[in-house]
C-alpha positions as CSV (number, residue, x, y, z in Angstrom):
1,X,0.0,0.0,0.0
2,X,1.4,3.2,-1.2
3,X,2.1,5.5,1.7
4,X,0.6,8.8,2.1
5,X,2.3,12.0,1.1
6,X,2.8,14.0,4.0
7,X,1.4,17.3,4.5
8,X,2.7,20.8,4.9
9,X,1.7,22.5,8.0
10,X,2.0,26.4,6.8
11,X,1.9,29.3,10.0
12,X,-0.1,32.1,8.4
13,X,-0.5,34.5,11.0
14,X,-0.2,32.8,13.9
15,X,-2.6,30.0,12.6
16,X,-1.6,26.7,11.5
17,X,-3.2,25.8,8.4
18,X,-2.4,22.5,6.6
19,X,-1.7,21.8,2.9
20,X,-2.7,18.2,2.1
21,X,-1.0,16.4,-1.0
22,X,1.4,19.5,-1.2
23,X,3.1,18.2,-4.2
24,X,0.1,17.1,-6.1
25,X,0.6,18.6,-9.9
26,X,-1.8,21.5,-10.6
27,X,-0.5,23.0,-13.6
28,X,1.2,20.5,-16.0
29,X,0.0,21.4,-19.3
30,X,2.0,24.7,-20.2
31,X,3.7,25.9,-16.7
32,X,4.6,23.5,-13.9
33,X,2.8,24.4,-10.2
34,X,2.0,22.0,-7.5
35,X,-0.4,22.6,-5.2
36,X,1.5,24.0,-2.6
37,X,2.8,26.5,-5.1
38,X,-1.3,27.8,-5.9
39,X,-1.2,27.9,-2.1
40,X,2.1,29.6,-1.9
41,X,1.0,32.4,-4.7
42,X,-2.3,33.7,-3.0
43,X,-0.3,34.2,0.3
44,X,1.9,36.1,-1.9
45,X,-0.7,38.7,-2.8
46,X,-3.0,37.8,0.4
47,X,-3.7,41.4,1.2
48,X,-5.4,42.2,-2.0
49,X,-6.9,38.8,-2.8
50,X,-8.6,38.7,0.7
51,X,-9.6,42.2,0.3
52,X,-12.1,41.3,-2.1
53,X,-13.5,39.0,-0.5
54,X,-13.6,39.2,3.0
55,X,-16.8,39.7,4.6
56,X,-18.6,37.7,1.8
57,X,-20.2,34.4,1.8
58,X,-17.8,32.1,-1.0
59,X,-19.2,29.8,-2.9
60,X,-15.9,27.0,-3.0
61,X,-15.3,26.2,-6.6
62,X,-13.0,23.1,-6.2
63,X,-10.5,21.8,-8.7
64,X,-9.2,18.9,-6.6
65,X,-7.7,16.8,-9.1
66,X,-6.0,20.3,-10.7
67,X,-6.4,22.9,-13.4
68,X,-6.8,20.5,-16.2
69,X,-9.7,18.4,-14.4
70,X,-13.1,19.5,-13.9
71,X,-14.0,21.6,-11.0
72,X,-17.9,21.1,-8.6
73,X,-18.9,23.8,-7.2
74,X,-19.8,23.6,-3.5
75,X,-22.4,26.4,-1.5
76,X,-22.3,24.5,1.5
77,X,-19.0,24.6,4.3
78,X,-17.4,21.6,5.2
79,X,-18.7,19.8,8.6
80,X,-15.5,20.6,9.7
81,X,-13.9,24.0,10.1
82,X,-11.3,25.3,12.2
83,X,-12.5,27.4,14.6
84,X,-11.3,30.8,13.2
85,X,-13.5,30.2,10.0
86,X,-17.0,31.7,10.4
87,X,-19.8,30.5,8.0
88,X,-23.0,32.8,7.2
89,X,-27.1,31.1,6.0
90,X,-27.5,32.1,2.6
91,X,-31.3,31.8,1.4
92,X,-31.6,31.0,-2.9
93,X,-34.2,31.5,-5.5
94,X,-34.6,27.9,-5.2
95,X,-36.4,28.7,-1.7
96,X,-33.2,26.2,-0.3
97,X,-30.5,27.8,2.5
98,X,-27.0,27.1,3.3
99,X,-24.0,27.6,5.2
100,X,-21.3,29.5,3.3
101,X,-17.8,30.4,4.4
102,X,-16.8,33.6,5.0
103,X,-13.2,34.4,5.1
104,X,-11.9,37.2,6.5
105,X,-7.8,36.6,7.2
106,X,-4.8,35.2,5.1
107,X,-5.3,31.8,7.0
108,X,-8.9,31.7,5.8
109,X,-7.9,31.9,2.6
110,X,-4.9,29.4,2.4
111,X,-7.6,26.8,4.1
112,X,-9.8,27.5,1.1
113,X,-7.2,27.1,-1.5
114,X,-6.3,23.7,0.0
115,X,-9.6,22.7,-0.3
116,X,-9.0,23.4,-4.2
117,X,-10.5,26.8,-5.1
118,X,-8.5,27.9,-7.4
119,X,-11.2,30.4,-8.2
120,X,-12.3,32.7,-5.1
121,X,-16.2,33.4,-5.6
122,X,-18.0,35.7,-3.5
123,X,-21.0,37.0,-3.2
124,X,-22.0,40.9,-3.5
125,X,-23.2,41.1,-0.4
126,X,-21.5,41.4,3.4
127,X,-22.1,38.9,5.7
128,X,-24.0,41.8,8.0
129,X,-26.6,42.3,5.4
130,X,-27.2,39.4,2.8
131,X,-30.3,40.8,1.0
132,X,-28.5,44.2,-0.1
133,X,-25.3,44.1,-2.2
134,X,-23.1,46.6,-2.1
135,X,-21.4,46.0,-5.9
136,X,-22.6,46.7,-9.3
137,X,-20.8,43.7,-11.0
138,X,-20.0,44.9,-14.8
139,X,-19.1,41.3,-16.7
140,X,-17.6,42.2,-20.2
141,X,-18.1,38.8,-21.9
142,X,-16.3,38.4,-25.7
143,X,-18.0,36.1,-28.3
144,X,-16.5,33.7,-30.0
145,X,-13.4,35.4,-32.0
146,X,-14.0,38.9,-30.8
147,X,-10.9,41.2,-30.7
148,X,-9.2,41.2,-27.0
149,X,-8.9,45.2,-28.5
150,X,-13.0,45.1,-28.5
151,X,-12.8,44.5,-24.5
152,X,-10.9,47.2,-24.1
153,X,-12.8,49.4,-26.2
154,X,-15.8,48.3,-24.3
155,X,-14.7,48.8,-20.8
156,X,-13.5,52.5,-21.5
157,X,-17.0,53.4,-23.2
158,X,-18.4,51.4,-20.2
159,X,-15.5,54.2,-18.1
160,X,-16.9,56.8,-19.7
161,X,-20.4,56.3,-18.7
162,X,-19.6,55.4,-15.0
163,X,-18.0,58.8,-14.8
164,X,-21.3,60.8,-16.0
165,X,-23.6,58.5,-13.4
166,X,-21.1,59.8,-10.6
167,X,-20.0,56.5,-10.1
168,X,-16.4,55.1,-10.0
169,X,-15.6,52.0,-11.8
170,X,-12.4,49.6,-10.8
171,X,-11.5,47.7,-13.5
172,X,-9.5,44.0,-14.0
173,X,-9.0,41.4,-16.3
174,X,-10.9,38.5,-15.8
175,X,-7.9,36.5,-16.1
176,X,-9.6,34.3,-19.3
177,X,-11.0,36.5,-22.5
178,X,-12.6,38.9,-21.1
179,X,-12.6,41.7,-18.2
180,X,-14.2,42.8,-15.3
181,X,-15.5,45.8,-14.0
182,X,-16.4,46.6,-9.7
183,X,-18.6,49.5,-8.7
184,X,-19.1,50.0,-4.8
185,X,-22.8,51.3,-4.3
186,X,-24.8,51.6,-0.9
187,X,-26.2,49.1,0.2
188,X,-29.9,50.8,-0.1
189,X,-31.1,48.5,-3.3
190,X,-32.2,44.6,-3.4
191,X,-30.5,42.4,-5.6
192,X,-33.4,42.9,-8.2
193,X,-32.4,46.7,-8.0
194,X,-29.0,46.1,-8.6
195,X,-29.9,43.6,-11.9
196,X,-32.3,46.4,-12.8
197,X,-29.7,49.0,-13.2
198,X,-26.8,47.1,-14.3
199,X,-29.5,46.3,-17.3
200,X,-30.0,49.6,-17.8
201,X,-26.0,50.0,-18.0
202,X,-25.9,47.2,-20.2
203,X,-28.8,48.5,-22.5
204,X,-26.7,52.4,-22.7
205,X,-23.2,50.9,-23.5
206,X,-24.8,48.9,-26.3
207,X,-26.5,52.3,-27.6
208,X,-23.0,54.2,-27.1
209,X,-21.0,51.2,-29.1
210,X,-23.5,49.4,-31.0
211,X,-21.1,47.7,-33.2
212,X,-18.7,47.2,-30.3
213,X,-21.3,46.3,-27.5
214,X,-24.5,44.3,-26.8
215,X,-26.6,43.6,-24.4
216,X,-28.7,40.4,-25.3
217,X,-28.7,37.5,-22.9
218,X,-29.5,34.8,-25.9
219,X,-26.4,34.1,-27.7
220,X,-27.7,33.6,-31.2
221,X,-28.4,37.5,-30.9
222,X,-25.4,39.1,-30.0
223,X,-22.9,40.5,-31.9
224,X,-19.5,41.5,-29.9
225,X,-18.5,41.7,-26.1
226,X,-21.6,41.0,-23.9
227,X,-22.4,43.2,-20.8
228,X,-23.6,40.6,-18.6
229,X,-26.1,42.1,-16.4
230,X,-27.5,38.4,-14.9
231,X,-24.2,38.6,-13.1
232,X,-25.9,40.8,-11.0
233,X,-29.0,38.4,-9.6
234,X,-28.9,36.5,-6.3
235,X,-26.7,34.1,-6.0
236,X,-24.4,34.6,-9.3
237,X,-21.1,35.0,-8.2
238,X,-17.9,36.0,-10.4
239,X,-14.2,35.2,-9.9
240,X,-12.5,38.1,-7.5
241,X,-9.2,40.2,-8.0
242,X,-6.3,37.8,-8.1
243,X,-8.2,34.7,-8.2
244,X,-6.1,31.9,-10.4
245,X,-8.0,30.6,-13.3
246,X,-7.8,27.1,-15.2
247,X,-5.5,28.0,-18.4
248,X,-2.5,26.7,-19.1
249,X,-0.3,29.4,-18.0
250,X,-2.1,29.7,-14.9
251,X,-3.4,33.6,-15.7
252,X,-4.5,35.8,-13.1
253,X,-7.4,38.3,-12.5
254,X,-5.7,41.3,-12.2
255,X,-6.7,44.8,-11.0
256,X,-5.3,47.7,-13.4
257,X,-5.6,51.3,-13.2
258,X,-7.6,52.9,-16.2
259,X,-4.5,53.9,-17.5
260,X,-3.1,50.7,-18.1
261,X,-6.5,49.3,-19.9
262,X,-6.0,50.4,-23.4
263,X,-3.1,48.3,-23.4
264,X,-3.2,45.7,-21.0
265,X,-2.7,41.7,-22.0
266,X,-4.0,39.5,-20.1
267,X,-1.6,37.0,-20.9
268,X,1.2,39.6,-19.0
269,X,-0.4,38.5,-15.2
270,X,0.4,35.3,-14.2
271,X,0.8,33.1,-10.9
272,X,4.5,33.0,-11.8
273,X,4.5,37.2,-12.9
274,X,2.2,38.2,-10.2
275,X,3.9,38.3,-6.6
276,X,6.7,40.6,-8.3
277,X,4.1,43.2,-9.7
278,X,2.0,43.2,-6.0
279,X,5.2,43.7,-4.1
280,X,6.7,46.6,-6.5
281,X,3.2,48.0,-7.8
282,X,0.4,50.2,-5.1
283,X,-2.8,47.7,-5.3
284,X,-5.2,49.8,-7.8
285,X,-7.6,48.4,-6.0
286,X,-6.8,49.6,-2.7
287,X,-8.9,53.0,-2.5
288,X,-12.4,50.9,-3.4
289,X,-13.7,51.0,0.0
290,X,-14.1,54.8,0.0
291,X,-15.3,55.3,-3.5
292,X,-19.0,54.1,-2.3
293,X,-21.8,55.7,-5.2
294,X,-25.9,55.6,-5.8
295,X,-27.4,54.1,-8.0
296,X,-30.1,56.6,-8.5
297,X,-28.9,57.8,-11.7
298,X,-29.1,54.4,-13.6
299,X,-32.4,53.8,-11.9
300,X,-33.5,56.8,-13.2
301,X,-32.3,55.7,-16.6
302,X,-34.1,51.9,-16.3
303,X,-36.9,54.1,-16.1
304,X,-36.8,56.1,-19.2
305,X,-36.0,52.9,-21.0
306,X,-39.0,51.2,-19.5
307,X,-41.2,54.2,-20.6
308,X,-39.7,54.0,-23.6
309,X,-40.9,50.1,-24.0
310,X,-38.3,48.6,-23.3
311,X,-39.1,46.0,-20.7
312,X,-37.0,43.4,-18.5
313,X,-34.8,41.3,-20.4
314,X,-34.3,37.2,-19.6
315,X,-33.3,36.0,-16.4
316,X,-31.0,32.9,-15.7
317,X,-32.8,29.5,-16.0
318,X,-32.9,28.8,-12.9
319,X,-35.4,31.9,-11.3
320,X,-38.7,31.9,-11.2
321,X,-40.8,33.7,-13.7
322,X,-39.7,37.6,-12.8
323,X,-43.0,40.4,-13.1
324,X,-42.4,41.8,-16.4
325,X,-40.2,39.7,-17.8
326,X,-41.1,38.6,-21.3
327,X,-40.7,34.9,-23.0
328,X,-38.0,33.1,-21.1
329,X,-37.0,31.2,-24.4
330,X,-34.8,31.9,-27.2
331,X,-35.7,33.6,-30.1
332,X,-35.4,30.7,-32.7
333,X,-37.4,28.3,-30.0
334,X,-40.2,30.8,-29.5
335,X,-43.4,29.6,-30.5
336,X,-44.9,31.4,-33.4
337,X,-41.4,31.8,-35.3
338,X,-41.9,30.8,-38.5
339,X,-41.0,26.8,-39.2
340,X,-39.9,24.9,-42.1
341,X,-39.8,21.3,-42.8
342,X,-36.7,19.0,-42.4
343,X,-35.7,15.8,-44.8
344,X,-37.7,13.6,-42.1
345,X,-41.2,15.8,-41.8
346,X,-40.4,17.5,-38.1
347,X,-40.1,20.8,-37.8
348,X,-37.2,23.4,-37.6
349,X,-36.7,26.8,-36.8
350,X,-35.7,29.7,-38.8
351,X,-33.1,30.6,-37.3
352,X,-31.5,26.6,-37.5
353,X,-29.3,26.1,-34.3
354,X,-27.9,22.7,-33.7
355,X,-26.0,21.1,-30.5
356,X,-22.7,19.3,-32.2
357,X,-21.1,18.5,-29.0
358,X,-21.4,18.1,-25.1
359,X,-18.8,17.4,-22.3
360,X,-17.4,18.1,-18.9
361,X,-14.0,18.3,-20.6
362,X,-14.5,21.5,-23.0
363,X,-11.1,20.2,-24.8
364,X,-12.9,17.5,-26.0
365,X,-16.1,19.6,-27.1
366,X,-13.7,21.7,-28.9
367,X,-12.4,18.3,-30.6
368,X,-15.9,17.5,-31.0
369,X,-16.7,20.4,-32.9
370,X,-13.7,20.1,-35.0
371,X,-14.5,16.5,-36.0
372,X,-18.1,18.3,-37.3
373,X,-16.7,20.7,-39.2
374,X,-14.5,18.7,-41.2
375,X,-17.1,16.0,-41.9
376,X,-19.7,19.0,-43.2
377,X,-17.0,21.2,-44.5
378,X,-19.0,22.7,-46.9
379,X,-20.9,23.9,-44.6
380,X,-18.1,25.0,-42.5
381,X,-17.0,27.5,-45.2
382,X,-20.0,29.9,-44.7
383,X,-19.8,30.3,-40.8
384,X,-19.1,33.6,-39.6
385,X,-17.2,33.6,-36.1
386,X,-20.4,34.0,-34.4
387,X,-22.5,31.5,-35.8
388,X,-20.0,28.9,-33.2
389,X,-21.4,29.5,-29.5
390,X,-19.8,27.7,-27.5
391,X,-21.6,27.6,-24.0
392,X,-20.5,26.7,-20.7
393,X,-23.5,25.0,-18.4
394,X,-24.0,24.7,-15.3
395,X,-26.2,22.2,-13.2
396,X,-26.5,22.6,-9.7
397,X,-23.0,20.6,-8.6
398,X,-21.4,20.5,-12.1
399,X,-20.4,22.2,-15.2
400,X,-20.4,21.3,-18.1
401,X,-19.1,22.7,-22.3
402,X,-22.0,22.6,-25.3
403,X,-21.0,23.8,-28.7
404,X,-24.1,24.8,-30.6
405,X,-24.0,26.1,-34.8
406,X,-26.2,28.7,-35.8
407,X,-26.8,27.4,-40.0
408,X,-27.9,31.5,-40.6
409,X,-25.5,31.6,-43.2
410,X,-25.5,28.2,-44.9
411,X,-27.7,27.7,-47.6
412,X,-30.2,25.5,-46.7
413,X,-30.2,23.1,-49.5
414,X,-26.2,21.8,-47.8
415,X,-27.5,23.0,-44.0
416,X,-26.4,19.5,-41.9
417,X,-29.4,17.8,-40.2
418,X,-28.6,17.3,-36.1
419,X,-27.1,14.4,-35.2
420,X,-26.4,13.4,-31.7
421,X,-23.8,15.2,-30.7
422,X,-20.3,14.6,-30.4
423,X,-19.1,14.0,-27.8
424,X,-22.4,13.8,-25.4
425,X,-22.0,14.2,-22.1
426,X,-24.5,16.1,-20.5
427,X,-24.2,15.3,-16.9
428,X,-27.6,16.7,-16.2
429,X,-29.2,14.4,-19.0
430,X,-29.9,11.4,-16.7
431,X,-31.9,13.9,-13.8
432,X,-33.9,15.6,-16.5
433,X,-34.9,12.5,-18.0
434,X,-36.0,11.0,-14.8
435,X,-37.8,14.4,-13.5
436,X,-39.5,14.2,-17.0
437,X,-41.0,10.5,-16.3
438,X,-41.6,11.3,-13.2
439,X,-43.7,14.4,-14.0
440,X,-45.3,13.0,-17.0
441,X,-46.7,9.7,-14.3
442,X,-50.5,10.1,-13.6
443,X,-51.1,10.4,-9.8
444,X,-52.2,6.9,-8.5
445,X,-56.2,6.3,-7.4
446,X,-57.0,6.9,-3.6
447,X,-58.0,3.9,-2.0
């Protein structure tokens, strides 16, 4: 029997903290970092990364097998806590509660790493008040093949705008394609205030840059970087300033100044690059606390927009049925789009999307999608870069990649038919077949 690796016991502030399976390989696939090392790197820049989010419930996002494996997420804290880690009850749309961690020191945070958060999620609330955030999360999300450029472009309009609603905006790369930008408000609005104005935001920026910018939630409609204003709801959470994330040279969120956006590459902020620039650079982030602002002024604007017709736009899947929210559907599923007939007498959409791969690993939907476009690659030739979304899922304890093709631009007469997909591995399949059954069962007789 092999014998176990021993672990490190780390004194972070006066608190032991252990690191199990220190030399367990994290990274392996471009640089080399062990576990230890991810653990290592957030003490590095602990007085930043804890800054955003102490106070806040986390939801643990745990790569335990690594980077390259896929992560769970988990709301609720382990049974067992050291006794300096204080948990808060978190209600969700679901109507369920749980107890979420709330870290507040260095220690805290090296215990949550070795649990395998990579990724620190918190909530935009403070563990004082959990029904009033106080952060307007701005989420610039790039399309497939958009211009890293575009983001830029994006978040200084988006700059711009913040300025003229008196608010002040503190800008980071997400640390993957796109960026992120934090807003400290009061903590005066409900989380369906907050969604309400970041819409409103969203809706403004796309006017500003409409050839840059857009702010439709269904993929098949936008064009450009998407201002993700669902970010904002209960219970969505987004990866904080100088959280680790899952690529290959283990990139960074990274805080910036405004004058280092225009020109910024994300690619520059790394585990391995960032200690240097925290010890040597001020924290841009470090005067957030004081620059609180109302949201009164985008309020005012969701308002005029409202008047104007404009009414709420889609919430995630997972809420209820919001007051004024139109069809919850996309647009080429809606009923009453016009349909034409396929080769086998069902019906199809206008707008023709099809599902051409599925799969926890997104490498292998990426392969998947591949395979389809050299075996239709005819078809393949009339594709514009955003006819490919490619989107990432997530059930309730996993996550999973689905590549869908808009056919838009193919003629119809060589549009492919859909197959099942390639790979498919929809870990939610098995659950939504079975709720399906069981919803379809009549009730049985009394007596």
């Amino acid at each position: 029997m092999a014998k176990e690796e021993a672990a490190e016991v780390l004194s972070v502030n006066g608190r032991e903290v252990r690191v199990t399976h220190p030399d367990k390989p994290y990274f392996t696939r471009g640089v080399k970092l062990s576990k230890l090392e991810i653990v290592q790197y957030y003490l590095s820049v602990a007085e930043g990364a804890v800054a955003g989010i102490r106070d806040r419930p986390v939801v643990l996002k745990r790569f335990v097998d690594g980077a390259e494996a896929e992560p769970f997420y988990q709301k609720r804290a382990p049974s067992k806590l050291p006794p300096w880690l204080r948990t808060v009850t978190l209600s969700f749309p679901s109507g369920r509660t749980a107890e979420e961690i709330v870290v507040d020191d260095p220690a805290g945070l090296a215990w949550i790493v070795n649990l395998g958060c990579l990724e620190l999620h918190p909530h935009a609330v403070r563990a004082m008040d959990l029904d009033h955030p106080d952060e307007l999360r701005i989420d610039l999300d790039p399309g497939p093949g958009v211009a890293w450029d575009d983001v830029r472009r994006v978040a200084v309009e988006a700059q711009h705008l913040l300025e003229e609603l008196g608010l002040r905006g503190w800008p980071k790369t997400s640390g993957s394609r796109g960026m992120h930008i934090n807003v400290r408000i009061q903590q005066r609005w409900t989380f369906t205030e907050v969604r309400r104005a970041a819409l409103a935001f969203s809706r403004e920026v796309e006017r500003r840059a409409p050839t840059l910018a857009t702010s439709k939630w269904w993929k098949e409609e936008r064009r450009g970087v998407f201002l993700d204003y669902n970010q904002n709801a209960k219970d969505r959470t987004t990866c904080s300033a100088y959280s680790v994330r899952p690529l290959p040279d283990a990139r960074v969120s990274t805080p910036l100044t405004w004058g280092e956006v225009p020109d910024c590459e994300p690619a520059d902020f790394t585990v391995l690059t960032m200690p240097a620039r925290f010890a040597t650079v001020d924290d841009p982030f470090a005067g957030m606390e004081s620059a609180v602002g109302s949201l009164d002024q985008l309020l005012d604007l969701a308002a005029r927009d409202e008047a104007a017709g404009l009414g709420d736009a889609p919430w995630p899947p997972h809420f209820q049925k919001m007051e004024g929210e139109g069809k919850r559907v996309a647009p080429s599923r809606a009923k009453g789009v016009a349909k034409t007939k396929t080769a086998t007498g069902g019906r199809q959409p206008k707008m023709p999307l099809i599902t051409v791969a599925n799969s926890p690993d997104k490498q292998a939907a990426v392969a998947g999608l591949e395979r389809w476009k050299a075996k239709y690659a005819e078809a393949s030739s009339h594709l514009a870069v955003d006819d490919v979304l490619v989107d990432s899922m997530r059930g309730r304890s996993s996550t999973w990649t689905r590549i869908r093709v808009n056919l838009r631009n193919v003629p119809e007469a060589i549009r492919p038919p859909q197959e099942t997909p390639d790979p498919d591995d929809d870990p939610t399949r098995e659950w939504r077949e079975w709720r399906g059954r069981a919803k379809a069962k009549p009730p049985e007789a009394d007596g």
